[in-house]
Structure formats: C-alpha cells, structure tokens
C-alpha positions as CSV (number, residue, x, y, z in Angstrom):
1,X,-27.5,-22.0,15.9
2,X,-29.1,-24.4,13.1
3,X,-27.5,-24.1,9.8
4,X,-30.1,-23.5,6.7
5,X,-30.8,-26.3,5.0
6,X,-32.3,-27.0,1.4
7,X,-36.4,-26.3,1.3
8,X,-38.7,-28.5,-0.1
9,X,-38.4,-29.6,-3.5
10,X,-34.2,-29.3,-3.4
11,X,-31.6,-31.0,-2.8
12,X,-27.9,-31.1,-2.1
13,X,-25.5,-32.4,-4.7
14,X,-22.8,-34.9,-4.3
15,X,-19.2,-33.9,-4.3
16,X,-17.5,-34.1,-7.4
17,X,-17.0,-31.5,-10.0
18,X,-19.0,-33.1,-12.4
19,X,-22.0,-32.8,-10.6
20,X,-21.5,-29.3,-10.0
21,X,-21.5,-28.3,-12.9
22,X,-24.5,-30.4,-14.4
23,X,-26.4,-28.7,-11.0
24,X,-25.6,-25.1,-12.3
25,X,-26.3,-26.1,-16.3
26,X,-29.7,-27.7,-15.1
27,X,-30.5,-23.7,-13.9
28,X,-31.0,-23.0,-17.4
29,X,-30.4,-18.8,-18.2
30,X,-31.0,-17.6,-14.8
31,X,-27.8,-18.0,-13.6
32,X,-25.9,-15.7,-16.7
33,X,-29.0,-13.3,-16.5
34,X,-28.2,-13.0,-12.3
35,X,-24.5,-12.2,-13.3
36,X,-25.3,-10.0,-16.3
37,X,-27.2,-7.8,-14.4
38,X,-25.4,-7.4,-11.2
39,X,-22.2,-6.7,-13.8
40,X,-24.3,-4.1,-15.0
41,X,-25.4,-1.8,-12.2
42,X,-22.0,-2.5,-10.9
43,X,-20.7,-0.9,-14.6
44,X,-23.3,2.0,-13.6
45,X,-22.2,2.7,-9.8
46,X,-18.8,2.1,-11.4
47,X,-19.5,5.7,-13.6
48,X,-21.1,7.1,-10.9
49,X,-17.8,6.9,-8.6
50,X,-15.6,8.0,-11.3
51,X,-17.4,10.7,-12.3
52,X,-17.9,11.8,-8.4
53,X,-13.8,11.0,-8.7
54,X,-13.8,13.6,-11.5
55,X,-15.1,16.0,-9.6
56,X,-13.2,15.9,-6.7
57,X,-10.4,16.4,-9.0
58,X,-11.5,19.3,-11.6
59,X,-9.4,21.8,-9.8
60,X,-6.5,20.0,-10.0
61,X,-6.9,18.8,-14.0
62,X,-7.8,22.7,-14.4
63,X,-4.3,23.9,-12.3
64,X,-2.3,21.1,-14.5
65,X,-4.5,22.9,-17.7
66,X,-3.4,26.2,-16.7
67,X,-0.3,25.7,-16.0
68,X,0.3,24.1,-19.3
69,X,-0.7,26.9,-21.4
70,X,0.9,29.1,-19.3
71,X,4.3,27.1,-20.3
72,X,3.3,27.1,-23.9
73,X,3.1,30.8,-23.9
74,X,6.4,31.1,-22.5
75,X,7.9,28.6,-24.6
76,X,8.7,26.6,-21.7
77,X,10.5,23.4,-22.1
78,X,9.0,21.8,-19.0
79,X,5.7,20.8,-19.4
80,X,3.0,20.8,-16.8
81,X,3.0,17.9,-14.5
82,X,-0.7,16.5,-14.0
83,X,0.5,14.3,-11.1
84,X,-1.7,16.1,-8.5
85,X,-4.7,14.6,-9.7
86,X,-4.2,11.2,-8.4
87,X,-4.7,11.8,-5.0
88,X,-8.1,13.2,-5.6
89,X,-8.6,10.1,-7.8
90,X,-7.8,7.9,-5.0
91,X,-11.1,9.1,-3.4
92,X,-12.8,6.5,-5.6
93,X,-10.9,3.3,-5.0
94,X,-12.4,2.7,-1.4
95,X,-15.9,2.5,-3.6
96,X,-14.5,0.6,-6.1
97,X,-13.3,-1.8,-3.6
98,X,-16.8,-2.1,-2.4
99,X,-18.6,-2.7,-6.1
100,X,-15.8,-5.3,-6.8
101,X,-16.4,-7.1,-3.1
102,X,-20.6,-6.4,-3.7
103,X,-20.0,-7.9,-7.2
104,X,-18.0,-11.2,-5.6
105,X,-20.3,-11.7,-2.7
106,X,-23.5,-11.7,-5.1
107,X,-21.8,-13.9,-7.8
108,X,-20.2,-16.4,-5.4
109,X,-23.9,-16.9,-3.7
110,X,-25.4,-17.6,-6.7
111,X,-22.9,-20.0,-7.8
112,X,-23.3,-21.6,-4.2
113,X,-26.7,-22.2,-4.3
114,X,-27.2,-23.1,-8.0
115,X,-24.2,-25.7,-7.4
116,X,-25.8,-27.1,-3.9
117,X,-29.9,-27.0,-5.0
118,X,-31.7,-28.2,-7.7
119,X,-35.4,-28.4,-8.8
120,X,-37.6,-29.5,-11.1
121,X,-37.3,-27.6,-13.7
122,X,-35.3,-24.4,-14.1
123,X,-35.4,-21.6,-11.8
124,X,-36.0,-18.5,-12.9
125,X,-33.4,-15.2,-12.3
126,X,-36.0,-13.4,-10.2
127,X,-36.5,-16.5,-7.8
128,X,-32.5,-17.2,-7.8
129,X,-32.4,-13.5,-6.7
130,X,-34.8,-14.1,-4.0
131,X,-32.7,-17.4,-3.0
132,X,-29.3,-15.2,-3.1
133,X,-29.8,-12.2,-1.4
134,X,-30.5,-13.4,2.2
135,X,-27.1,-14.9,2.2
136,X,-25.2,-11.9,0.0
137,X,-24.4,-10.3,3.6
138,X,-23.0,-13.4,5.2
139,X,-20.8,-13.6,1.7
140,X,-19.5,-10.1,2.0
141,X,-18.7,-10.3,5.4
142,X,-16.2,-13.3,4.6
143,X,-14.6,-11.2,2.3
144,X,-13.8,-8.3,4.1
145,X,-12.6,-10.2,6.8
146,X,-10.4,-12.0,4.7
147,X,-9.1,-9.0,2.9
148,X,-7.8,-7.5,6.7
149,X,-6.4,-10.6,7.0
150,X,-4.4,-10.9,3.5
151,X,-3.8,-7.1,4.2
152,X,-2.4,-7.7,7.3
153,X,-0.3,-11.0,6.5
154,X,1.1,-8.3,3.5
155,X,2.4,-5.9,6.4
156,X,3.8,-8.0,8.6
157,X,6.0,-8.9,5.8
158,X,6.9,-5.4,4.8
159,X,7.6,-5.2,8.7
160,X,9.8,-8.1,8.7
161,X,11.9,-6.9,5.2
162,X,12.1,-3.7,7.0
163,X,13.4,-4.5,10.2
164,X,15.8,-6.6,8.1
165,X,17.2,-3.6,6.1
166,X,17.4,-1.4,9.1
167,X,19.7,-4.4,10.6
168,X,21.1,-5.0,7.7
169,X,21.9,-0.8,7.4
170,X,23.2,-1.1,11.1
171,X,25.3,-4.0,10.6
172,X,27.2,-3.6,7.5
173,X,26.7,0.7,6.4
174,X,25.0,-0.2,3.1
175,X,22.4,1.1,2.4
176,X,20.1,-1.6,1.2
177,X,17.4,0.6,-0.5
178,X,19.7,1.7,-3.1
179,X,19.4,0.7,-6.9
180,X,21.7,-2.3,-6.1
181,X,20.1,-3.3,-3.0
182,X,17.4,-6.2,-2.4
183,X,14.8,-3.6,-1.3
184,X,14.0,-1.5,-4.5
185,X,10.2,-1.7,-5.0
186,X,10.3,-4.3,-7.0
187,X,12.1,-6.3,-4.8
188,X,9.6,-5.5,-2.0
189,X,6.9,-6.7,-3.8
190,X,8.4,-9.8,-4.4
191,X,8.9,-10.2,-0.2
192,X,5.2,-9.1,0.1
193,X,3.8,-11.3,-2.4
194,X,4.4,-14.8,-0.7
195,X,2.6,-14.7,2.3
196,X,-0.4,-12.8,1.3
197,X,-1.0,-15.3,-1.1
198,X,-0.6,-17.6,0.9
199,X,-2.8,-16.4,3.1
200,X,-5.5,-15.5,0.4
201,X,-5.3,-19.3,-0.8
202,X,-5.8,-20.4,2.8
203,X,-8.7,-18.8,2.7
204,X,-10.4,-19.3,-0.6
205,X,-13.0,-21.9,0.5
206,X,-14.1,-19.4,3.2
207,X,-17.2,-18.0,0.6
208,X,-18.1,-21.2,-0.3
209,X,-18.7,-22.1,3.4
210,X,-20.7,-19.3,4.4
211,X,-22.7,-19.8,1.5
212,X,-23.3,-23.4,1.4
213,X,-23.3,-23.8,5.4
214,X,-24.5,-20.8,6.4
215,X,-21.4,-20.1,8.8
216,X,-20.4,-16.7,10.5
217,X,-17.4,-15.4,8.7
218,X,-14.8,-16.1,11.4
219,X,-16.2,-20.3,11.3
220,X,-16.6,-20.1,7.8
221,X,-12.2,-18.6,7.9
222,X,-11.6,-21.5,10.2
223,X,-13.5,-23.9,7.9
224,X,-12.1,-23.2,5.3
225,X,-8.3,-23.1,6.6
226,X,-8.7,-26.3,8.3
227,X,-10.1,-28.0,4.7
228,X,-6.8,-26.1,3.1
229,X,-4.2,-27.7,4.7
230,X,-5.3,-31.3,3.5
231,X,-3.1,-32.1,0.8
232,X,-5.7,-33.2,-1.6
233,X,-7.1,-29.5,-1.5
234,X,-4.6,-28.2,-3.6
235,X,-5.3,-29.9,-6.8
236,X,-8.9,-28.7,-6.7
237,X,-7.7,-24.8,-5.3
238,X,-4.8,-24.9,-8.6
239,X,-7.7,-26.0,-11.0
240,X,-9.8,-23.6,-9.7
241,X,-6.8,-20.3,-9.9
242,X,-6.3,-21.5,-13.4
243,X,-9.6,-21.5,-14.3
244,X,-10.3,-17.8,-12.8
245,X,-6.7,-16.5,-13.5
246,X,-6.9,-18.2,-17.0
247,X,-10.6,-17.1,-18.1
248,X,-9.7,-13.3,-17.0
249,X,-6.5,-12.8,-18.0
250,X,-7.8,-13.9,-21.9
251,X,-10.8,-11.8,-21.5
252,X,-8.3,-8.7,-20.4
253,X,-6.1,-8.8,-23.2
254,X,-8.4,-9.6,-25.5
255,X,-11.2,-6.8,-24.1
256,X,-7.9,-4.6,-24.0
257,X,-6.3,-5.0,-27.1
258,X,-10.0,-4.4,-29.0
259,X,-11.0,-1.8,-26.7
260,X,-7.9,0.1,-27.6
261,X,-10.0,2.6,-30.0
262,X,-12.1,3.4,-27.2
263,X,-9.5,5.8,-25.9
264,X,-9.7,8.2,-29.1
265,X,-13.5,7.6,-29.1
266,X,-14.0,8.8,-25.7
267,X,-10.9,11.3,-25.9
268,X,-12.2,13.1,-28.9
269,X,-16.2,13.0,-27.3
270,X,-14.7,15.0,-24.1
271,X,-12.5,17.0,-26.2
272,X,-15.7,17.9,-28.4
273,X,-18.8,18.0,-26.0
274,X,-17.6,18.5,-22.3
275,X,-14.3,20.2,-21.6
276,X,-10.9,21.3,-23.8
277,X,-8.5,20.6,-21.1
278,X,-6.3,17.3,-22.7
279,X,-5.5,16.5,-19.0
280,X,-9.4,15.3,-18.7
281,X,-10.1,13.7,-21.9
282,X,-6.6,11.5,-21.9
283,X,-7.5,10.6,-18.2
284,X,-11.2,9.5,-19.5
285,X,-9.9,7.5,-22.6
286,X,-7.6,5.9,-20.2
287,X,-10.1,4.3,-17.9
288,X,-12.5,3.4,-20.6
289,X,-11.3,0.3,-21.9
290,X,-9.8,-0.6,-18.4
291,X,-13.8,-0.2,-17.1
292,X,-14.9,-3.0,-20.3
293,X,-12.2,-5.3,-19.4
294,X,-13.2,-5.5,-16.0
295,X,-16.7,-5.9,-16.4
296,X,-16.1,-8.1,-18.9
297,X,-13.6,-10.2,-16.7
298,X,-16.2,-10.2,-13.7
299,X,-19.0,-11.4,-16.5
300,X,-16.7,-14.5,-18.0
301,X,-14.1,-15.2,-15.2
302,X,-16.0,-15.1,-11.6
303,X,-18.5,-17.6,-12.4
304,X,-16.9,-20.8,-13.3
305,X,-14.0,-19.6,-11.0
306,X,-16.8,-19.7,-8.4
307,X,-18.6,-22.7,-9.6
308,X,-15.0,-24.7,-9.2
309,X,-14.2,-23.4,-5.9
310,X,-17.6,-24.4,-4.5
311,X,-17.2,-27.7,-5.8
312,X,-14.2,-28.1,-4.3
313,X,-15.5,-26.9,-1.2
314,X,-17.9,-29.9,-1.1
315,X,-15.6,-32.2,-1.9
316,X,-13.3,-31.5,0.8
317,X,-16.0,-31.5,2.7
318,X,-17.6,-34.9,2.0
319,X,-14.0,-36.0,2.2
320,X,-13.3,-34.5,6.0
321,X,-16.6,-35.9,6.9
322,X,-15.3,-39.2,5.8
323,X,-12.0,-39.4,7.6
C-alpha cells in the first residue's frame, strides 16, 4: 500500500529539532487555535460525562446524605461513610479515557503535519483541520494499541510479584503482604512501574509514525520499537519527557494551587442553587480545579511534547535511513 505523501505546494522538513520547530512557528495561530478548540469541546464532553457520572450516583450521595442526618439526630459519633459513590463514579473514567486519547490523537496529528509540511504562507486552522482529521483515526488506533500493550506489560508484572509472594509464602510461612513485607501497595507499584514504562517509552515514536508515514498501528508499534532501541534515541525521547513532564507538571501546580478557590466557589453554587446534600457539593468542588488543570495541561504541555517527539521521530529516521 503507498504511503501519503506531501501534496503540491509542501514539503517535508529535514531532521533536526530546529527545523521542527521553525516548520510549526511558520503555521502562524492555526496551530494554538486547532488545540484551543479541541481542549475545549473536550472540557465540554468532559461536563457532560461527569454530570451523566453524577447521575448514576445521586442515589448513593442521597443514602450517604441520609444517613448522615440520621446520625446527627442520634448524636452518633460515626459519621456517614460516602464511599459508595465511587463505584458509580467509575462509570465515567472509561469516557474520560476516550476524551484524553481523542484529545492526544488530534493534537499529536496536528503537530505531525505542521512539523512535516510547510507552505507559502500560513495555513489557516480550518484547512489544518481538514489536513488532520483523515489521519486522527490512524492516530488513535496507535494509541489504544499501545495502551493494551503498556496495560498488559503492567500485569504480567503484577503476575510475576505475585507468583513470587505466593513462593515466597510457601517457602518460608511469612506472609509477604503484611505491613513489613515487600508487597504493600506501595511496594507493588514500585514492581509495576518499571516495565510499563518501559514499555510506554518503547513505544513513544509509534504516533509520530502513523502520522508522518501513514503506517497501520501494529507497523507504526514496530517502527517505532525498532528506532527505540538505537542508543542515540534516548537523548531525543529524555528531552522530549522533560519537556512534556516539565511543562505539565508547572501548569498543574500552578493551575492547582490558583484554582484552589474554585472549590468554595463551586461548593457554595451547589449548596445554594442545585442540591443541600454536602456529599454533592464537596464532591463537585473537588473535581473543579482538577478539570482546569488538566485542560490547562493538555492546552500548554501536549504540543511541544508532541512537536519534540515528532522531531525526534524524523531524526531517527533520516538517521536509520542512513546506516
């Protein structure tokens, strides 16, 4: 099958970082108003899914309500345990997932194809729209394959710790989930973490490929694990972590730490206008500034996160060509 290549009037830039970057400032606006805008009707399906979430739970927040005033009419010491509403809140997080992985696929395209084409002129957000959105699918195909495959490098590990304990339980009579023990839940983290991210850094050229080359997402996994494993793709896939990881951990705790009034705002607007049950207005407060942060990180963070990964992509590239 023939890979897309650039139309008339484009063409494909070199591989180094800088001219990357000059490629994507040479769009002019379009790329910030493409980002802006998908950040924003992600925000809106975001409200939509919580408040569906909400909904799912009201019977619970109403029990843990009840049963609240029920113990302050007693005079009961043990206050009401609003626990049972997570699981109804969990409902949301598989379309959560889905925004965040929509939001990814359409950002990563458009950082692909305003670091790969240029024109004369600047190209305007509707006509970068048109350009991105054939290629969106290929995009979030890569990254739901890749996420089975991070999630399943994360439980073979927890497979491999377990079947450890349970030898180690057999062997020896200790139990190695106690307090003491190597396997509290922190612990287990720690044994998960390694190989999925490893795994997930394998992989992190894999959106670049299907969006540059125009591969299926199991070549574009390959492609992008074969270019990994060169040693000189590691400075590029550290500068392009701390670049992500550095630009959205400042935008969270600074989005975070001035949000922090949001929670009263939005507490005391439930309180006042929708409902009196504390259990719902805490819960709302709670998730408002962790919504602005993230949109805020997704705004800031994902583009030059993308913008460096797809330069490193054709870098490697040119270089694996070479050799």
């Amino acid at each position: 099958m023939r890979r897309p290549g650039p139309s008339r009037g484009e063409r494909v830039t070199g591989g180094s970082g800088k001219a990357a970057f000059d490629a994507v400032r040479q769009q002019g606006g379009s790329l910030p108003v493409l980002v802006l805008c998908t950040v924003a009707l992600a925000g809106a399906a975001g409200l939509l899914a919580t408040a569906l979430a909400f909904g799912l739970a009201w019977p619970r927040f109403t029990e843990a309500w009840h049963d609240l005033l029920a113990a302050r009419r007693s005079e009961d010491s043990n206050p009401a345990h609003p626990e049972s509403v997570l699981l109804p809140g969990l409902g949301a997080l598989p379309a959560v997932l889905l925004i965040a992985g929509g939001v990814g696929a359409v950002v990563q395209t458009a950082c692909a194809l305003c670091v790969t084409t240029t024109e004369a002129g600047r190209m305007g957000a509707r006509r970068l729209w048109r350009r991105t959105r054939p290629r969106i699918g290929r995009v979030a195909a890569v990254h739901v394959l890749r996420g089975a495959l991070v999630l399943a490098a994360a439980l073979a590990s927890g497979a491999l710790c377990l079947g450890v304990a349970l030898m180690v339980n057999a062997c020896t009579g200790l139990d190695p989930f106690s307090s003491e023990g190597p396997f509290t839940p922190n612990g287990i983290a720690l044994m998960l973490a390694p190989a999925a991210v490893l795994v997930r850094a394998a992989l992190a050229l894999a959106p670049a490929a299907g969006a540059v080359d125009g591969l299926a997402p199991g070549a574009a996994l390959r492609r992008s694990w074969s270019l990994t494993r060169r040693r000189a793709a590691w400075p590029w896939l550290l500068g392009a972590c701390l670049i992500g990881a550095g630009c959205a951990g400042a935008v969270w705790l600074l989005v975070r730490r001035s949000a922090a009034p949001l929670h009263a705002v939005v507490r005391d607007t439930v309180l006042a206008h929708v409902t009196p049950n504390t259990y719902v207005a805490y819960a709302a407060g709670e998730l408002a500034p962790v919504a602005a942060a993230a949109l805020l990180c997704a705004a800031l963070a994902l583009p030059p996160a993308h913008t460096c990964l797809t330069a490193a992509y054709l870098r490697l590239r040119a270089d694996a060509a070479v050799d």
